[in-house]
C-alpha positions as a Python dict, from the first residue, in 0.01 Angstrom:
ca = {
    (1, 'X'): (0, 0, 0),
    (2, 'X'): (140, 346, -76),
    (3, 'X'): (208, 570, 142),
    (4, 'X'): (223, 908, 146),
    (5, 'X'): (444, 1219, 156),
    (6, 'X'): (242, 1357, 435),
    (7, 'X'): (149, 1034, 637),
    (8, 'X'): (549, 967, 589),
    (9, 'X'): (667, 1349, 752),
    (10, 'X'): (376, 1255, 1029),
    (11, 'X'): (598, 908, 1123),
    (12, 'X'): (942, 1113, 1120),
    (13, 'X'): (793, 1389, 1323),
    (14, 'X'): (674, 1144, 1521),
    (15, 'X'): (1018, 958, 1578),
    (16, 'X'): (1199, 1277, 1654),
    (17, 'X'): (968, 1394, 1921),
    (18, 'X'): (1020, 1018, 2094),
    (19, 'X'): (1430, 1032, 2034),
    (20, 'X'): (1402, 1390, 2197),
    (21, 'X'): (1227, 1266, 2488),
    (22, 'X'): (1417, 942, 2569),
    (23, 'X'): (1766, 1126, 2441),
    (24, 'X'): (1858, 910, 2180),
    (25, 'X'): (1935, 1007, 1809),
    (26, 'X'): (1638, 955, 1534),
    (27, 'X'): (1814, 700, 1266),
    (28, 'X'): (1698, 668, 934),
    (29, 'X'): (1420, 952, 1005),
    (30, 'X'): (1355, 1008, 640),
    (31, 'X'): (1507, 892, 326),
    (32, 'X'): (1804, 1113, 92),
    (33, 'X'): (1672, 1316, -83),
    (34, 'X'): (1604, 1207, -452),
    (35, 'X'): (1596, 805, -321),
    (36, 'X'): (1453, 586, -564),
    (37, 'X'): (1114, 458, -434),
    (38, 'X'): (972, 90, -437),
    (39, 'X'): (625, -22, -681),
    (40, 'X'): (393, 91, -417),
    (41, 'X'): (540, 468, -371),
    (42, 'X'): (708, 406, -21),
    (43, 'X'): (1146, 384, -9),
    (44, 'X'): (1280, 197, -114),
    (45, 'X'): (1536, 133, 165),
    (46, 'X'): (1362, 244, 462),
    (47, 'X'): (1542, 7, 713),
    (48, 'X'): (1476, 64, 1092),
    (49, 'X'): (1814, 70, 1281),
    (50, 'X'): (1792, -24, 1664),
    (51, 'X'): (1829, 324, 1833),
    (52, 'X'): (2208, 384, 1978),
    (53, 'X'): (2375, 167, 1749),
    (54, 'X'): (2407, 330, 1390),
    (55, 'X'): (2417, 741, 1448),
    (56, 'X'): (2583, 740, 1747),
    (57, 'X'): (2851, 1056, 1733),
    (58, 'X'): (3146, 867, 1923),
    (59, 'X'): (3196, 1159, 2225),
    (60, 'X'): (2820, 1124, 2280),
    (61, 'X'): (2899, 860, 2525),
    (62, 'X'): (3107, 857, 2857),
    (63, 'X'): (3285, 431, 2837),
    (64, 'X'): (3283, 285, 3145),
    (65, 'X'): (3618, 134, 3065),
    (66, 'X'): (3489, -278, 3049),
    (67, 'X'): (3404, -421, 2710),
    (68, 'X'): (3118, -554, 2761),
    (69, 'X'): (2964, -343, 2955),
    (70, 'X'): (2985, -40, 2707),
    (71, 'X'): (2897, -303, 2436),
    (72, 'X'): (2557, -376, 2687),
    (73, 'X'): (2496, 26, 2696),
    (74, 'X'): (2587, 48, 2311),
    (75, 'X'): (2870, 288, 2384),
    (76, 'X'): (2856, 410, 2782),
    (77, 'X'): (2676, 663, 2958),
    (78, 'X'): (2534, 908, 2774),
    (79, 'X'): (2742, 1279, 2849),
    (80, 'X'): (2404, 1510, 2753),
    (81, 'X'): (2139, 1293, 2925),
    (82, 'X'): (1979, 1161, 3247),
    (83, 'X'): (2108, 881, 3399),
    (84, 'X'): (1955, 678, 3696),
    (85, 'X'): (2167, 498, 3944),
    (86, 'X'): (1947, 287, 4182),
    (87, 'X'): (2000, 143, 4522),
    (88, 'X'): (1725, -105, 4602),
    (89, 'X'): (1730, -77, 4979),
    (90, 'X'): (1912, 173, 5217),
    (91, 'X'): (2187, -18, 5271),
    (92, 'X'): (2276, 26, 4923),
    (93, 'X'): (2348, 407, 4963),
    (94, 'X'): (2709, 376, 5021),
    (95, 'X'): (2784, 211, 4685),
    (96, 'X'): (2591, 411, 4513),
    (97, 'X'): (2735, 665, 4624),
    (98, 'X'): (3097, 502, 4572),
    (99, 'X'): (3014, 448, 4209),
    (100, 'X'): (2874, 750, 4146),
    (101, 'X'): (3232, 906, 4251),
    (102, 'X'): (3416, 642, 4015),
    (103, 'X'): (3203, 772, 3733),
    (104, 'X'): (3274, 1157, 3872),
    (105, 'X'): (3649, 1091, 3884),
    (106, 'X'): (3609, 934, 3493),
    (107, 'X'): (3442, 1291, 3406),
    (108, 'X'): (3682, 1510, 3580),
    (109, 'X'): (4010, 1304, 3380),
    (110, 'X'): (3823, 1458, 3038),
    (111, 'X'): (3723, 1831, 3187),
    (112, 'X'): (3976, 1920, 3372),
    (113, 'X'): (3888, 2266, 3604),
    (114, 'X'): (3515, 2177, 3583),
    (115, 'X'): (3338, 2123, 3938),
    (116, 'X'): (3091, 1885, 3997),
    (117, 'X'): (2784, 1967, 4186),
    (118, 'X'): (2646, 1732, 4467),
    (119, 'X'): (2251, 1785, 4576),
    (120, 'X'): (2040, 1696, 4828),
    (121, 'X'): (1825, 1738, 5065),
    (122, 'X'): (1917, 1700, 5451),
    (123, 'X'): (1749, 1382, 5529),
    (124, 'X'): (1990, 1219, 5293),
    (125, 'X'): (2292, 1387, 5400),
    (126, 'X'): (2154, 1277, 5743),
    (127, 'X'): (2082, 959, 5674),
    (128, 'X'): (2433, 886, 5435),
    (129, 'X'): (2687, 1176, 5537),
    (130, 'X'): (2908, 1379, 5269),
    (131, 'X'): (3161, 1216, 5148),
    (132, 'X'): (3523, 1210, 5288),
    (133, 'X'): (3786, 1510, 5201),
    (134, 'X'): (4084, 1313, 5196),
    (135, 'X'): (3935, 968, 5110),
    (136, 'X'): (3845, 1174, 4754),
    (137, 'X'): (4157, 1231, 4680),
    (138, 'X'): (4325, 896, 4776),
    (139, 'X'): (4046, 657, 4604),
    (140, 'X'): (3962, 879, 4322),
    (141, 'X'): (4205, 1158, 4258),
    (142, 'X'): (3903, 1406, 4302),
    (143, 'X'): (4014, 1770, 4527),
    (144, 'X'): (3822, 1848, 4787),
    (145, 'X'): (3737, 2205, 4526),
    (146, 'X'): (3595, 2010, 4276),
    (147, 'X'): (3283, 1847, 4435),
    (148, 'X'): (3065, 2072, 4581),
    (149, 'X'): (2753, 2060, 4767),
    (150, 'X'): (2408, 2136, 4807),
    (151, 'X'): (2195, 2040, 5102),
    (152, 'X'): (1811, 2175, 5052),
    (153, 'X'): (1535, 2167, 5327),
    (154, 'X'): (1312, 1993, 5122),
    (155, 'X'): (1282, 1804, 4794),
    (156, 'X'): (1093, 2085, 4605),
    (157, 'X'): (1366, 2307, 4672),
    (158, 'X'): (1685, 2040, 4554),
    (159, 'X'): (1459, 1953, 4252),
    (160, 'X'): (1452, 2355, 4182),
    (161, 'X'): (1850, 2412, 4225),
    (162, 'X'): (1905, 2065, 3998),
    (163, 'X'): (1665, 2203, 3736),
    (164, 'X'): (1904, 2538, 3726),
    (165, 'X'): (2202, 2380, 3765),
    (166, 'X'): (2166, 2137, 3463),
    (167, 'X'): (2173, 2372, 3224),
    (168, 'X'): (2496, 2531, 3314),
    (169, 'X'): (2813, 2503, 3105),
    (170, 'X'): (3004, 2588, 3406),
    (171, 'X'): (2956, 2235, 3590),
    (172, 'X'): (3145, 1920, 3483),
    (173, 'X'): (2813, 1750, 3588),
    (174, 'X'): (2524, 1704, 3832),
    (175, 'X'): (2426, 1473, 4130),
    (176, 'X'): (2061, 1459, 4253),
    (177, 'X'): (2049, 1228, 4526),
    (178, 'X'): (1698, 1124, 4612),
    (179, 'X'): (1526, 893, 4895),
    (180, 'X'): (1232, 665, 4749),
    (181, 'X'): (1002, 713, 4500),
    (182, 'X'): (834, 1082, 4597),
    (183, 'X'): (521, 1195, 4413),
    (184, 'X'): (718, 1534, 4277),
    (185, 'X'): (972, 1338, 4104),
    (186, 'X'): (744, 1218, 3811),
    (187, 'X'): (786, 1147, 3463),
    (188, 'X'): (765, 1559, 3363),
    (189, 'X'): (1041, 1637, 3618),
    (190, 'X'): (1237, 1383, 3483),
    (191, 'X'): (1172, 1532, 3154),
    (192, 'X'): (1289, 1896, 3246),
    (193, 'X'): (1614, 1720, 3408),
    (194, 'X'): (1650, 1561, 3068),
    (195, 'X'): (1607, 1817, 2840),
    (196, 'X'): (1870, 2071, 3068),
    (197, 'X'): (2097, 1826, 3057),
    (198, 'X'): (2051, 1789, 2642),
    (199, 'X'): (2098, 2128, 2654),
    (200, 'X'): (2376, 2181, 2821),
    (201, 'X'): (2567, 1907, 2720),
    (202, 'X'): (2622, 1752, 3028),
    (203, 'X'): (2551, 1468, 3276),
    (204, 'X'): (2313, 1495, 3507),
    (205, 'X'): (2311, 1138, 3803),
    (206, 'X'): (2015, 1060, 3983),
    (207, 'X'): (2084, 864, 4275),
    (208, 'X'): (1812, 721, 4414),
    (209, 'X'): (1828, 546, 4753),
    (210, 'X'): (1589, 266, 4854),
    (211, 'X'): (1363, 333, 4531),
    (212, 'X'): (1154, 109, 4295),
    (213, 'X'): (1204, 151, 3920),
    (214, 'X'): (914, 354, 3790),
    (215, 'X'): (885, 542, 3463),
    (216, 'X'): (1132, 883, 3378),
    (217, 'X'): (1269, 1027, 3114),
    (218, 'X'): (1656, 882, 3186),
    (219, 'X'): (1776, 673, 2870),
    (220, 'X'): (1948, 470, 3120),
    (221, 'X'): (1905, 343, 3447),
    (222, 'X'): (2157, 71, 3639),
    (223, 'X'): (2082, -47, 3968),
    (224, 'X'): (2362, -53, 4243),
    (225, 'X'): (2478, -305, 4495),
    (226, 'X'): (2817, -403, 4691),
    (227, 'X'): (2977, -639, 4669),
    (228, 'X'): (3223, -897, 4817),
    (229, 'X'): (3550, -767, 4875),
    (230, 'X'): (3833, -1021, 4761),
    (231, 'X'): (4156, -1092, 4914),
    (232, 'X'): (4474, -837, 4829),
    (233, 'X'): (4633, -894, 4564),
    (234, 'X'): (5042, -948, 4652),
    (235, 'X'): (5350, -1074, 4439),
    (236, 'X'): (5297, -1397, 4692),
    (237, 'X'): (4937, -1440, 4626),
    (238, 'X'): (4622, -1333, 4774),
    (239, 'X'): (4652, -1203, 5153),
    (240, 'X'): (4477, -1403, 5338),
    (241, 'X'): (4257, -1190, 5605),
    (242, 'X'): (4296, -858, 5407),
    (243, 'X'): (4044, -638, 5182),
    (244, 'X'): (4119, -568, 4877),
    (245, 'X'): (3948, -339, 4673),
    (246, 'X'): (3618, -213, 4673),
    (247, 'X'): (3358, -354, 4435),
    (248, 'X'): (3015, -323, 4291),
    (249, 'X'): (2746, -528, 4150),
    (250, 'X'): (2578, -353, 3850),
    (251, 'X'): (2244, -448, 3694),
    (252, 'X'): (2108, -291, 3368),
    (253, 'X'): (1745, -251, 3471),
    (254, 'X'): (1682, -1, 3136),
    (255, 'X'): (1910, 81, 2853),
    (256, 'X'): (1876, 225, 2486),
    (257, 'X'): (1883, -78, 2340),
    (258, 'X'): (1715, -291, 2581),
    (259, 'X'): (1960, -550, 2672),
    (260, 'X'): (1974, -638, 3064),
    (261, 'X'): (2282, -749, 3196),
    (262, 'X'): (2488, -773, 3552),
    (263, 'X'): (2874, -741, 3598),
    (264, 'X'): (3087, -732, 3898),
    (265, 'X'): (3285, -452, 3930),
    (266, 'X'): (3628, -366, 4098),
    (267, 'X'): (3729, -3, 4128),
    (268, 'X'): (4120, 52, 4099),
    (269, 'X'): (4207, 307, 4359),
    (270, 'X'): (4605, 347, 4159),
    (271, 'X'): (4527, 399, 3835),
    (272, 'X'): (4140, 489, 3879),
    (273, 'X'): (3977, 253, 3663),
    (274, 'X'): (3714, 4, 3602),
    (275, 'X'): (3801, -398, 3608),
    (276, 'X'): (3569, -665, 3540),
    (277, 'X'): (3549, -982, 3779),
    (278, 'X'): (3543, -1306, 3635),
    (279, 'X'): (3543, -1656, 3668),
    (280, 'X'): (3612, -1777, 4056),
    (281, 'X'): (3646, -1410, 4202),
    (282, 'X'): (3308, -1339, 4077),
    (283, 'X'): (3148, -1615, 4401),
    (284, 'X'): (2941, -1424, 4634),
    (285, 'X'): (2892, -1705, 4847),
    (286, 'X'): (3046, -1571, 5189),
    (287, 'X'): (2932, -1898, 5393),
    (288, 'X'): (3235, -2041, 5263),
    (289, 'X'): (3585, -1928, 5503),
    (290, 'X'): (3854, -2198, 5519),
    (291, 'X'): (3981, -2004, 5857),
    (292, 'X'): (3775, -2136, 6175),
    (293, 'X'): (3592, -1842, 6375),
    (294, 'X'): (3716, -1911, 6688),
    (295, 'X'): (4022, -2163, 6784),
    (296, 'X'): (3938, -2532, 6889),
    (297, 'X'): (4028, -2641, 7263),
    (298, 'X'): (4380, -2804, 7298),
    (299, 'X'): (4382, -3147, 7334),
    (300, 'X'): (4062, -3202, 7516),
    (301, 'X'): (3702, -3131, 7497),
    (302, 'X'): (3512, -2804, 7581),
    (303, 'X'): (3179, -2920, 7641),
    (304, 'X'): (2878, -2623, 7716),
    (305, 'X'): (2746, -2588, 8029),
    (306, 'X'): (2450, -2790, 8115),
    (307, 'X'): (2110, -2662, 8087),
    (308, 'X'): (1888, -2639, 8292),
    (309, 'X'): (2006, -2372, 8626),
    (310, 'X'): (1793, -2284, 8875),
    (311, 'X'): (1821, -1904, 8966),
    (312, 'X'): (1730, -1753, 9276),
    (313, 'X'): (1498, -1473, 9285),
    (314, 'X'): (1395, -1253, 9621),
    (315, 'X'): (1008, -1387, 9725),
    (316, 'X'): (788, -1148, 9697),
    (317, 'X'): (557, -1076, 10027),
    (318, 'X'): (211, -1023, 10039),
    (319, 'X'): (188, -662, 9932),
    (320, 'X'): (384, -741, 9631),
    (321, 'X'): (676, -572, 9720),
    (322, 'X'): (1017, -764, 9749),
    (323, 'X'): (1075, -927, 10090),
    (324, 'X'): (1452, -903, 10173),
    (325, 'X'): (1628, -1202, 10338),
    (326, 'X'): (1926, -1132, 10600),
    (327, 'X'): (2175, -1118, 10366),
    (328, 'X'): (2018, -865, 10146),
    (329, 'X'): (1970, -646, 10474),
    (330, 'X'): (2164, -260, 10305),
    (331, 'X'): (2366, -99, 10611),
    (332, 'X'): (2239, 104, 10868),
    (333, 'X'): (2121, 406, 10786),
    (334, 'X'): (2142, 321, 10359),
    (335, 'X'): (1788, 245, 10148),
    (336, 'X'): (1792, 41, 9845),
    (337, 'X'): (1788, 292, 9562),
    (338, 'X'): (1442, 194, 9466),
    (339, 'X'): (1280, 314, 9790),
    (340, 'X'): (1450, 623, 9782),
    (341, 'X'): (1222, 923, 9678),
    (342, 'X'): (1294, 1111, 9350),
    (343, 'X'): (1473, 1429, 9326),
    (344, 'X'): (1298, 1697, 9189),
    (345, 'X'): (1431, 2002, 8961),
}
């Protein structure tokens, strides 16, 4: 059936407001101009390209740094876009923010003398403190000048200075830090995040503590957890009883080209970078430690005590208060502490 010029502008229109929305570049939207056209009037080579793999510019991306995990986000985190970093429970907050940093220190090595601006409000600074000065600069080479902070009284008001701050040039990139799923943080604020951040150029993170996934307008969204610490590595081998670096467990729960995925993690302090875990470091099961908790008896049995000990309580007389026996008698002239009358003022 053929289809027409107008019906056809209609469909691209269509497909650039959706890639505007959802930040992703319209392939294919209409055909070269002069393109021969098929029997029944449409193009002849109208091909639909998955979104994010075809017209992607190649700085339109921030690369994690693994393979395969770029290759699962079809080039990285988007550097002009909303991106979602979730933490399923509470617990979670201190890897999120941990890899929210790693990323940060990844921006700062490409825009050098560019801040980054932290924000929220002061039930999550309460509830997950500011990050440490010095640790910054020893785990990811970040100066204590180049994060700053925002703590707002309430949500309306960090939503507000994220909204302004997006859209300036001046900032490396933004942190929104955000407890649960609030009823102001819908799909339109999302939306004005988005577009500020298209505008701008620049990365805007929303970290979102103890939250369910829930529809925005972020291209991306990877949810957050720690996770198992191995051994140090040394020229002998592992060290046993040590902790070696610190490590995340990342789940693609929404992507531009839909394809979920989870990777372990290890951030590298030294040269502040991104390693995969693989194979036999990637076992999470922590039930399993070849070191005994606490040291056996020598040479002879430590049976527990036997159950079953009678206790002896003071009988109580027929007022219900406690009858003392001789030897509970307190000195002359001393009152139990009970019977003694309360101070006032």
């Amino acid at each position: 059936m053929a289809i027409s010029a107008v019906a056809r502008e209609t469909v691209f229109a269509l497909r650039r407001q959706i890639a505007k929305i959802e930040g992703t570049l319209p392939e294919r939207l209409q055909a070269p101009a002069g393109a021969p056209l098929d029997a029944d009037g449409g193009d002849a080579d109208l091909t639909i390209v998955r979104r994010g793999l075809a017209a992607a510019l190649p700085d339109a991306f921030l690369p994690i740094g693994l393979e395969r995990l770029d290759a699962a986000l079809s080039g990285g985190l988007p550097k002009a876009a909303l991106s979602e970093i979730h933490g399923l429970e509470t617990r979670d907050a201190g890897a999120v923010a941990g890899f929210a940093l790693s990323l940060t220190s990844l921006i700062l090595k490409r825009a050098q003398g560019l801040p980054v601006l932290w924000i929220g409000t002061t039930e999550i600074f309460r509830e997950a403190g500011f990050p440490y000065a010095r640790g910054l600069q020893a785990c990811f080479g970040i100066e204590p000048e180049q994060l700053l902070f925002s703590e707002a009284p309430k949500l309306v008001d960090a939503l507000w200075v994220a909204e302004e701050a997006a859209r300036m040039t001046a900032l490396a990139a933004v942190i929104l830090e955000i407890r649960g799923n609030p009823q102001r943080l819908d799909l339109t604020a999302t939306r004005r995040l988005h577009a500020r951040a298209q505008s701008a150029g620049r990365p805007v993170f929303l970290l979102r503590q103890a939250a369910e996934p829930e529809p925005t307008a972020a291209p991306v969204r990877l949810i957050v957890a720690s996770a198992p610490a191995v051994p140090r590595a040394t020229v002998a081998g592992p060290l046993a009883g040590s902790i070696g670096r610190p490590a995340f467990t990342i789940s693609i729960g929404k992507s531009r080209t839909a394809l979920p995925g989870q990777f372990t993690l290890e951030w590298n302090p030294d040269e502040r970078v991104f390693d995969e875990r693989r194979g036999e470091e990637r076992r999470t099961d922590r039930t399993k430690n070849p070191v005994p908790v606490v040291s056996l008896s020598g040479g002879r049995k430590d049976p527990a005590a036997a159950s079953g000990a009678v206790l002896a309580f003071p009988a109580l007389g027929s007022s219900g208060a406690i009858s003392p026996t001789t030897g509970d008698q307190p000195p002359p002239g001393q009152r139990p502490a009970h019977l003694s009358p309360r101070r006032a003022g």
